[in-house]
N, C-alpha and C positions, 0 to 999 in steps of 0.2 A: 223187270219191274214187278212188284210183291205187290201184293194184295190184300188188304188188311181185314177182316170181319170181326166185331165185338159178337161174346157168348156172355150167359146170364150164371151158367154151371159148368163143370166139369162136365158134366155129361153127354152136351151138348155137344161137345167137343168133337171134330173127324175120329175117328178109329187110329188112324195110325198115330193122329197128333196125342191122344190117351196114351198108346203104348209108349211114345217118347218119354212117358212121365215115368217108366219104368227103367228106362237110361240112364235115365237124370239122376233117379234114386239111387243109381248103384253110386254114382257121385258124393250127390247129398242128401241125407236124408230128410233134410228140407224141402229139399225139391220132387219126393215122392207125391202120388197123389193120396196115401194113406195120412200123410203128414197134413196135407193142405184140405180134407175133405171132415179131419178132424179138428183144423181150426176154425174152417166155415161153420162147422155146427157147433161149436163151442166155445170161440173167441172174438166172435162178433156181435155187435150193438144192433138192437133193435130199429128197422130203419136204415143200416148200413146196406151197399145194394154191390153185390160183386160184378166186376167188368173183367172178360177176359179177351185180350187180343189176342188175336191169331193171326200170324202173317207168315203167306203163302205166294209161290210163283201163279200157282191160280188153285181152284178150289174144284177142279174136277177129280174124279175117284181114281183117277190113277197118278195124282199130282203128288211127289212127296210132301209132306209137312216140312216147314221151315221154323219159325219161332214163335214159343207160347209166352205172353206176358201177364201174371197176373195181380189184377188192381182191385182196388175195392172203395168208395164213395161213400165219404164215412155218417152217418147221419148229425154227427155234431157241426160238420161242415155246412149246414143248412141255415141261412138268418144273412140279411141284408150287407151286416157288416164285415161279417167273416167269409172268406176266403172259397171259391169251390176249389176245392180239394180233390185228387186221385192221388191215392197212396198205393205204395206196392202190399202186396196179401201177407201182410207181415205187421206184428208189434214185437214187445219186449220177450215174449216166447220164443222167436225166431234167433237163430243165430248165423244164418245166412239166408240171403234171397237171391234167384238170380232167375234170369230170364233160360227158359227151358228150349232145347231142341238143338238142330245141327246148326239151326242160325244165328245161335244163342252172342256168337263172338263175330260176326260178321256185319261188317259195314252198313250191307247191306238191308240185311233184318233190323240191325238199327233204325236205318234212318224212315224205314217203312214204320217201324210200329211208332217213331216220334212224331211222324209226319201223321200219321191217324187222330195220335192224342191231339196232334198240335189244329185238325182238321172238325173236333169233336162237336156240336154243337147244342145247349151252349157252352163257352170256352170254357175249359178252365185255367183257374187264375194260379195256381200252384200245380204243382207235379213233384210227388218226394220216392225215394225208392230207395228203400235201405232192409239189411246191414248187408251190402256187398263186396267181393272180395276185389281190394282198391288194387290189383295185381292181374286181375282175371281180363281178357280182351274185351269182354261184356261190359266189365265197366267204362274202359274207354269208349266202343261204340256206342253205350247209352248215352255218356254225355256230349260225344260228338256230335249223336243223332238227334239229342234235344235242341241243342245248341243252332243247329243248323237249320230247325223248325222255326227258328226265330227265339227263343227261350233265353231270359237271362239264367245260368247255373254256375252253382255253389257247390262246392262237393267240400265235404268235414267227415272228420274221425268220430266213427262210432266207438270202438271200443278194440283192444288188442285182446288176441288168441292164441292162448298159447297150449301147443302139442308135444308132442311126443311119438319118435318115432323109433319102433322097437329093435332094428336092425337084426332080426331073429335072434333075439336075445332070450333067456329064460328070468323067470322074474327073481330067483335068485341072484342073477349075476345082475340084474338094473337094481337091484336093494341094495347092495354093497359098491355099485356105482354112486346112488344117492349122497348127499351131504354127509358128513359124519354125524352133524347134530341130529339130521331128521331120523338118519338111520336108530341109532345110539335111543331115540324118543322110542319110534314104533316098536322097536326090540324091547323098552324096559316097558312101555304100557300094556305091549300085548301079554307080555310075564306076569304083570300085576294082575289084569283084569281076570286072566286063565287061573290064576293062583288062588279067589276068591271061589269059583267053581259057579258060580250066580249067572254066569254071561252066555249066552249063544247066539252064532249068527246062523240065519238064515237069506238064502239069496234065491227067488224066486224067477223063475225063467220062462214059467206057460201060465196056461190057466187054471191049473192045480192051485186049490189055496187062494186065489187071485183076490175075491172079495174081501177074506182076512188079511191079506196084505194089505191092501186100499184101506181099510179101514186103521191098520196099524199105520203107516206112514201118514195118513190125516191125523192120526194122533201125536206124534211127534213134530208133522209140522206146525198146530196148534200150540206145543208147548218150547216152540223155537223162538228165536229174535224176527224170525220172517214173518213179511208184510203179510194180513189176508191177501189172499190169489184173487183179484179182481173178476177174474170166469171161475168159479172153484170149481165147475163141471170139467174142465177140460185138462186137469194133469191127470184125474182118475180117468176119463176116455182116453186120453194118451196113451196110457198106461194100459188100458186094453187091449187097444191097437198094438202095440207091441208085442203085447203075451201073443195073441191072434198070429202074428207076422211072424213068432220066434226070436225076437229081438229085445225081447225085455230081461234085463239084469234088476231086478228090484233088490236090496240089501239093505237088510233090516239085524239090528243089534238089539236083543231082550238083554233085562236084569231084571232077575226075577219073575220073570216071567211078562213081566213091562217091557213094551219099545221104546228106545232110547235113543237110537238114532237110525234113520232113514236116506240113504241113497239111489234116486232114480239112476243108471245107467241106459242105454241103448246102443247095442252092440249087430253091427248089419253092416257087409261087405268087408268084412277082416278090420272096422275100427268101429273102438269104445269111444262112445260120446256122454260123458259124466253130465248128465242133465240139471238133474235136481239134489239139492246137499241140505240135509235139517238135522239139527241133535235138540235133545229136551236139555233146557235150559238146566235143570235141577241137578244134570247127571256131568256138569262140566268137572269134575273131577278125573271122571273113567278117560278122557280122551276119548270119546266112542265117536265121532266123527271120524280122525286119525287111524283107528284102529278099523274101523270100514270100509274107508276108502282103500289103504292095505289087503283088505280081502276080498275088496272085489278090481285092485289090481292084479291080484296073483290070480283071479279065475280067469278075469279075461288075458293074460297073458299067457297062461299055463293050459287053462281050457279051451277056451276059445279061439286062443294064436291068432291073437289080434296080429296085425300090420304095424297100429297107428292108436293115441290112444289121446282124446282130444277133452280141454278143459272148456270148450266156446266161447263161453263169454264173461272178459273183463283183464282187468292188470290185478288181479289180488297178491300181494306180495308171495303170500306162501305156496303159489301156482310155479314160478319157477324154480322151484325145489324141487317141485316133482317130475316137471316139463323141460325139455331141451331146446325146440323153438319156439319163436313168435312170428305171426303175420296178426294185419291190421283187416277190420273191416271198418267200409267208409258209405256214406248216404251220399247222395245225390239229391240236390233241390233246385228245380226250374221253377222261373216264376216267370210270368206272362207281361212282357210291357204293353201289351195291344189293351187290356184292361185295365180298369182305375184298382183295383183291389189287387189285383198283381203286381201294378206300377208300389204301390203302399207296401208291397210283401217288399221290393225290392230296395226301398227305401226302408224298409225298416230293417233288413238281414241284411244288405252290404253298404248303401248309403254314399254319399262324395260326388263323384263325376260318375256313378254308373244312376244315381237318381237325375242327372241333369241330362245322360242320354235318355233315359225314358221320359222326361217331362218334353222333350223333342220330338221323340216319336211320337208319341201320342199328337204332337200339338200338328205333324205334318201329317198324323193319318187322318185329325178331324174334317183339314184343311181340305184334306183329298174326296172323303166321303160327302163333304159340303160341295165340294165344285159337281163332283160327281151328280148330287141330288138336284144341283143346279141346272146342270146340260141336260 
């Protein structure tokens, strides 16, 4: 039987239940705590209030840790008509989340940390957790374990991932495996642009330089098609955190002495994770996105001796060009029929005969609560 305790921080956290976040990391670097302690300070709303579960066989100091799950209570969820909400510690920065520890895929740690949330008071009416890998045991036992708290759950396609896995290859011999087209493109852009004599890259790995970099890539993403960054604090903290950790690949294309195009990488435990991608709009002639991405795959293949070299997030067509697989990552949505705002989530996201079982339950729990109040 587990045990479940909510924390307010990371910090709070047992010792050993900390160090599992050092495990996890070597997995994903989402699941670090460098990852999750830079998007607490920099990718959440004023008002939003982080919940972490922790479930354990028991909580004495010689008791292993079992699984960490972390949530956060978003302050937009707040108002009469909408919804309480627990989301997993994750938005559109993330590209996976998952539940941390050796419990992580276990039944068991499931059904403790669903039965906490589902135990929380007061309820909440929704429960969403994403982008998780729809393959991974965790996601079965999360929705097993929601499911079995009582919870209507939905589980949908976030978005496909597509990789790359280098099979000790050198990045010569993956160039000439490539398409012919893309190949034939990067060979004649990278001729052209070197043939001008105007062009340099640099690719930034510590914190040499680090502020001039930041400064260069905000400039480039400024003069991109991409959206303003809703936290604009938190790619340049990212981005520290990495230099800090030895994990940052910054690659930056001048002309002229102008940045022109800018690629975040992060490169930790033998794979590249291609993070962030911007080219200045003005300079779409050079190819200088194409030609970036090019050199800071031949580092991290050649330098670095990646393993695994990962595109995260999305289907963009020109990703399996460069990439050899795909996996899926998928969200999970419970919604509560014991509440009217849940019963509503649940009629409004699946709707039929799963709104006419909850207009049921509800109508045999009031039924029950009344006699109850009655006796």
């Amino acid at each position: 039987m587990n045990v479940v305790r909510q924390f307010s921080s990371f910090e709070e956290l047992p010792p050993d239940a900390q160090m599992s976040f050092e495990e996890a990391g070597k997995r994903s670097f989402f699941s670090s705590l460098p990852w999750f302690r830079t998007f607490v300070g920099h990718a959440l709303d004023k008002g939003d209030h982080l919940r972490i579960y922790c479930s354990r066989h028991s909580f004495a100091p010689t008791d292993g840790f079992s699984t960490v799950l972390a949530t956060v209570q978003r302050s937009a969820d707040s108002g009469v008509l909408k919804p309480r909400k627990l989301s997993s510690l994750s938005n559109y920065y993330t590209s996976l989340f998952e539940p941390v520890g050796n419990g992580a895929a276990s039944r068991e740690g499931a059904l403790a940390l669903a039965e906490a949330i589902a135990n929380d008071s007061p309820s909440w009416d929704e429960v969403e957790l994403k982008p998780l890998d729809v393959d991974s045991p965790a996601f079965i036992a999360l929705k097993e374990g929601l499911q079995s708290a009582g919870f209507v759950v939905q589980t949908y396609f976030c978005f496909g991932n597509w990789y790359l896995k280098m099979n000790g290859r050198t990045y010569a011999e993956y160039l000439e495996q490539l398409p012919s087209v893309l190949k034939n493109t990067l060979r004649r852009k990278k001729k052209k642009l070197e043939k001008t004599g105007r062009a340099k890259i640099t690719i930034v790995t510590g914190e040499e330089d680090l502020e001039s970099a930041i400064v260069a890539y905000n400039s480039v993403y400024s003069g991109s098609w991409k959206q303003p960054e809703p936290y604009p604090h938190f790619v340049p903290e990212l981005i520290s955190t990495c230099a800090t950790l030895g994990a940052l690949r910054l690659g930056l294309l001048y002309f002229d002495g102008e940045p022109i195009a800018a690629q975040f990488w992060i490169v930790q435990n033998s794979a590249a994770l291609i993070y962030k991608l911007a080219y200045d709009e003005k300079f779409t002639e050079w190819s200088a996105g194409t030609i970036l991405t090019a050199a800071l795959m031949e580092h991290s293949i050649d330098v670095d001796k990646v393993s695994e070299i990962d595109y995260l997030t999305g289907d963009d067509a020109y990703k399996r060009d460069y990439m050899s697989d795909r996996r899926e990552r998928w969200g999970i949505l419970a919604m509560n029929p014991r509440t009217v705002r849940g019963a509503a989530a649940i009629a409004r996201h699946i709707g039929g005969r799963a709104v006419k079982r909850t207009v049921q339950s509800l109508v045999k729990m009031f039924f029950k609560e009344h006699k109850t109040q009655q006796a």
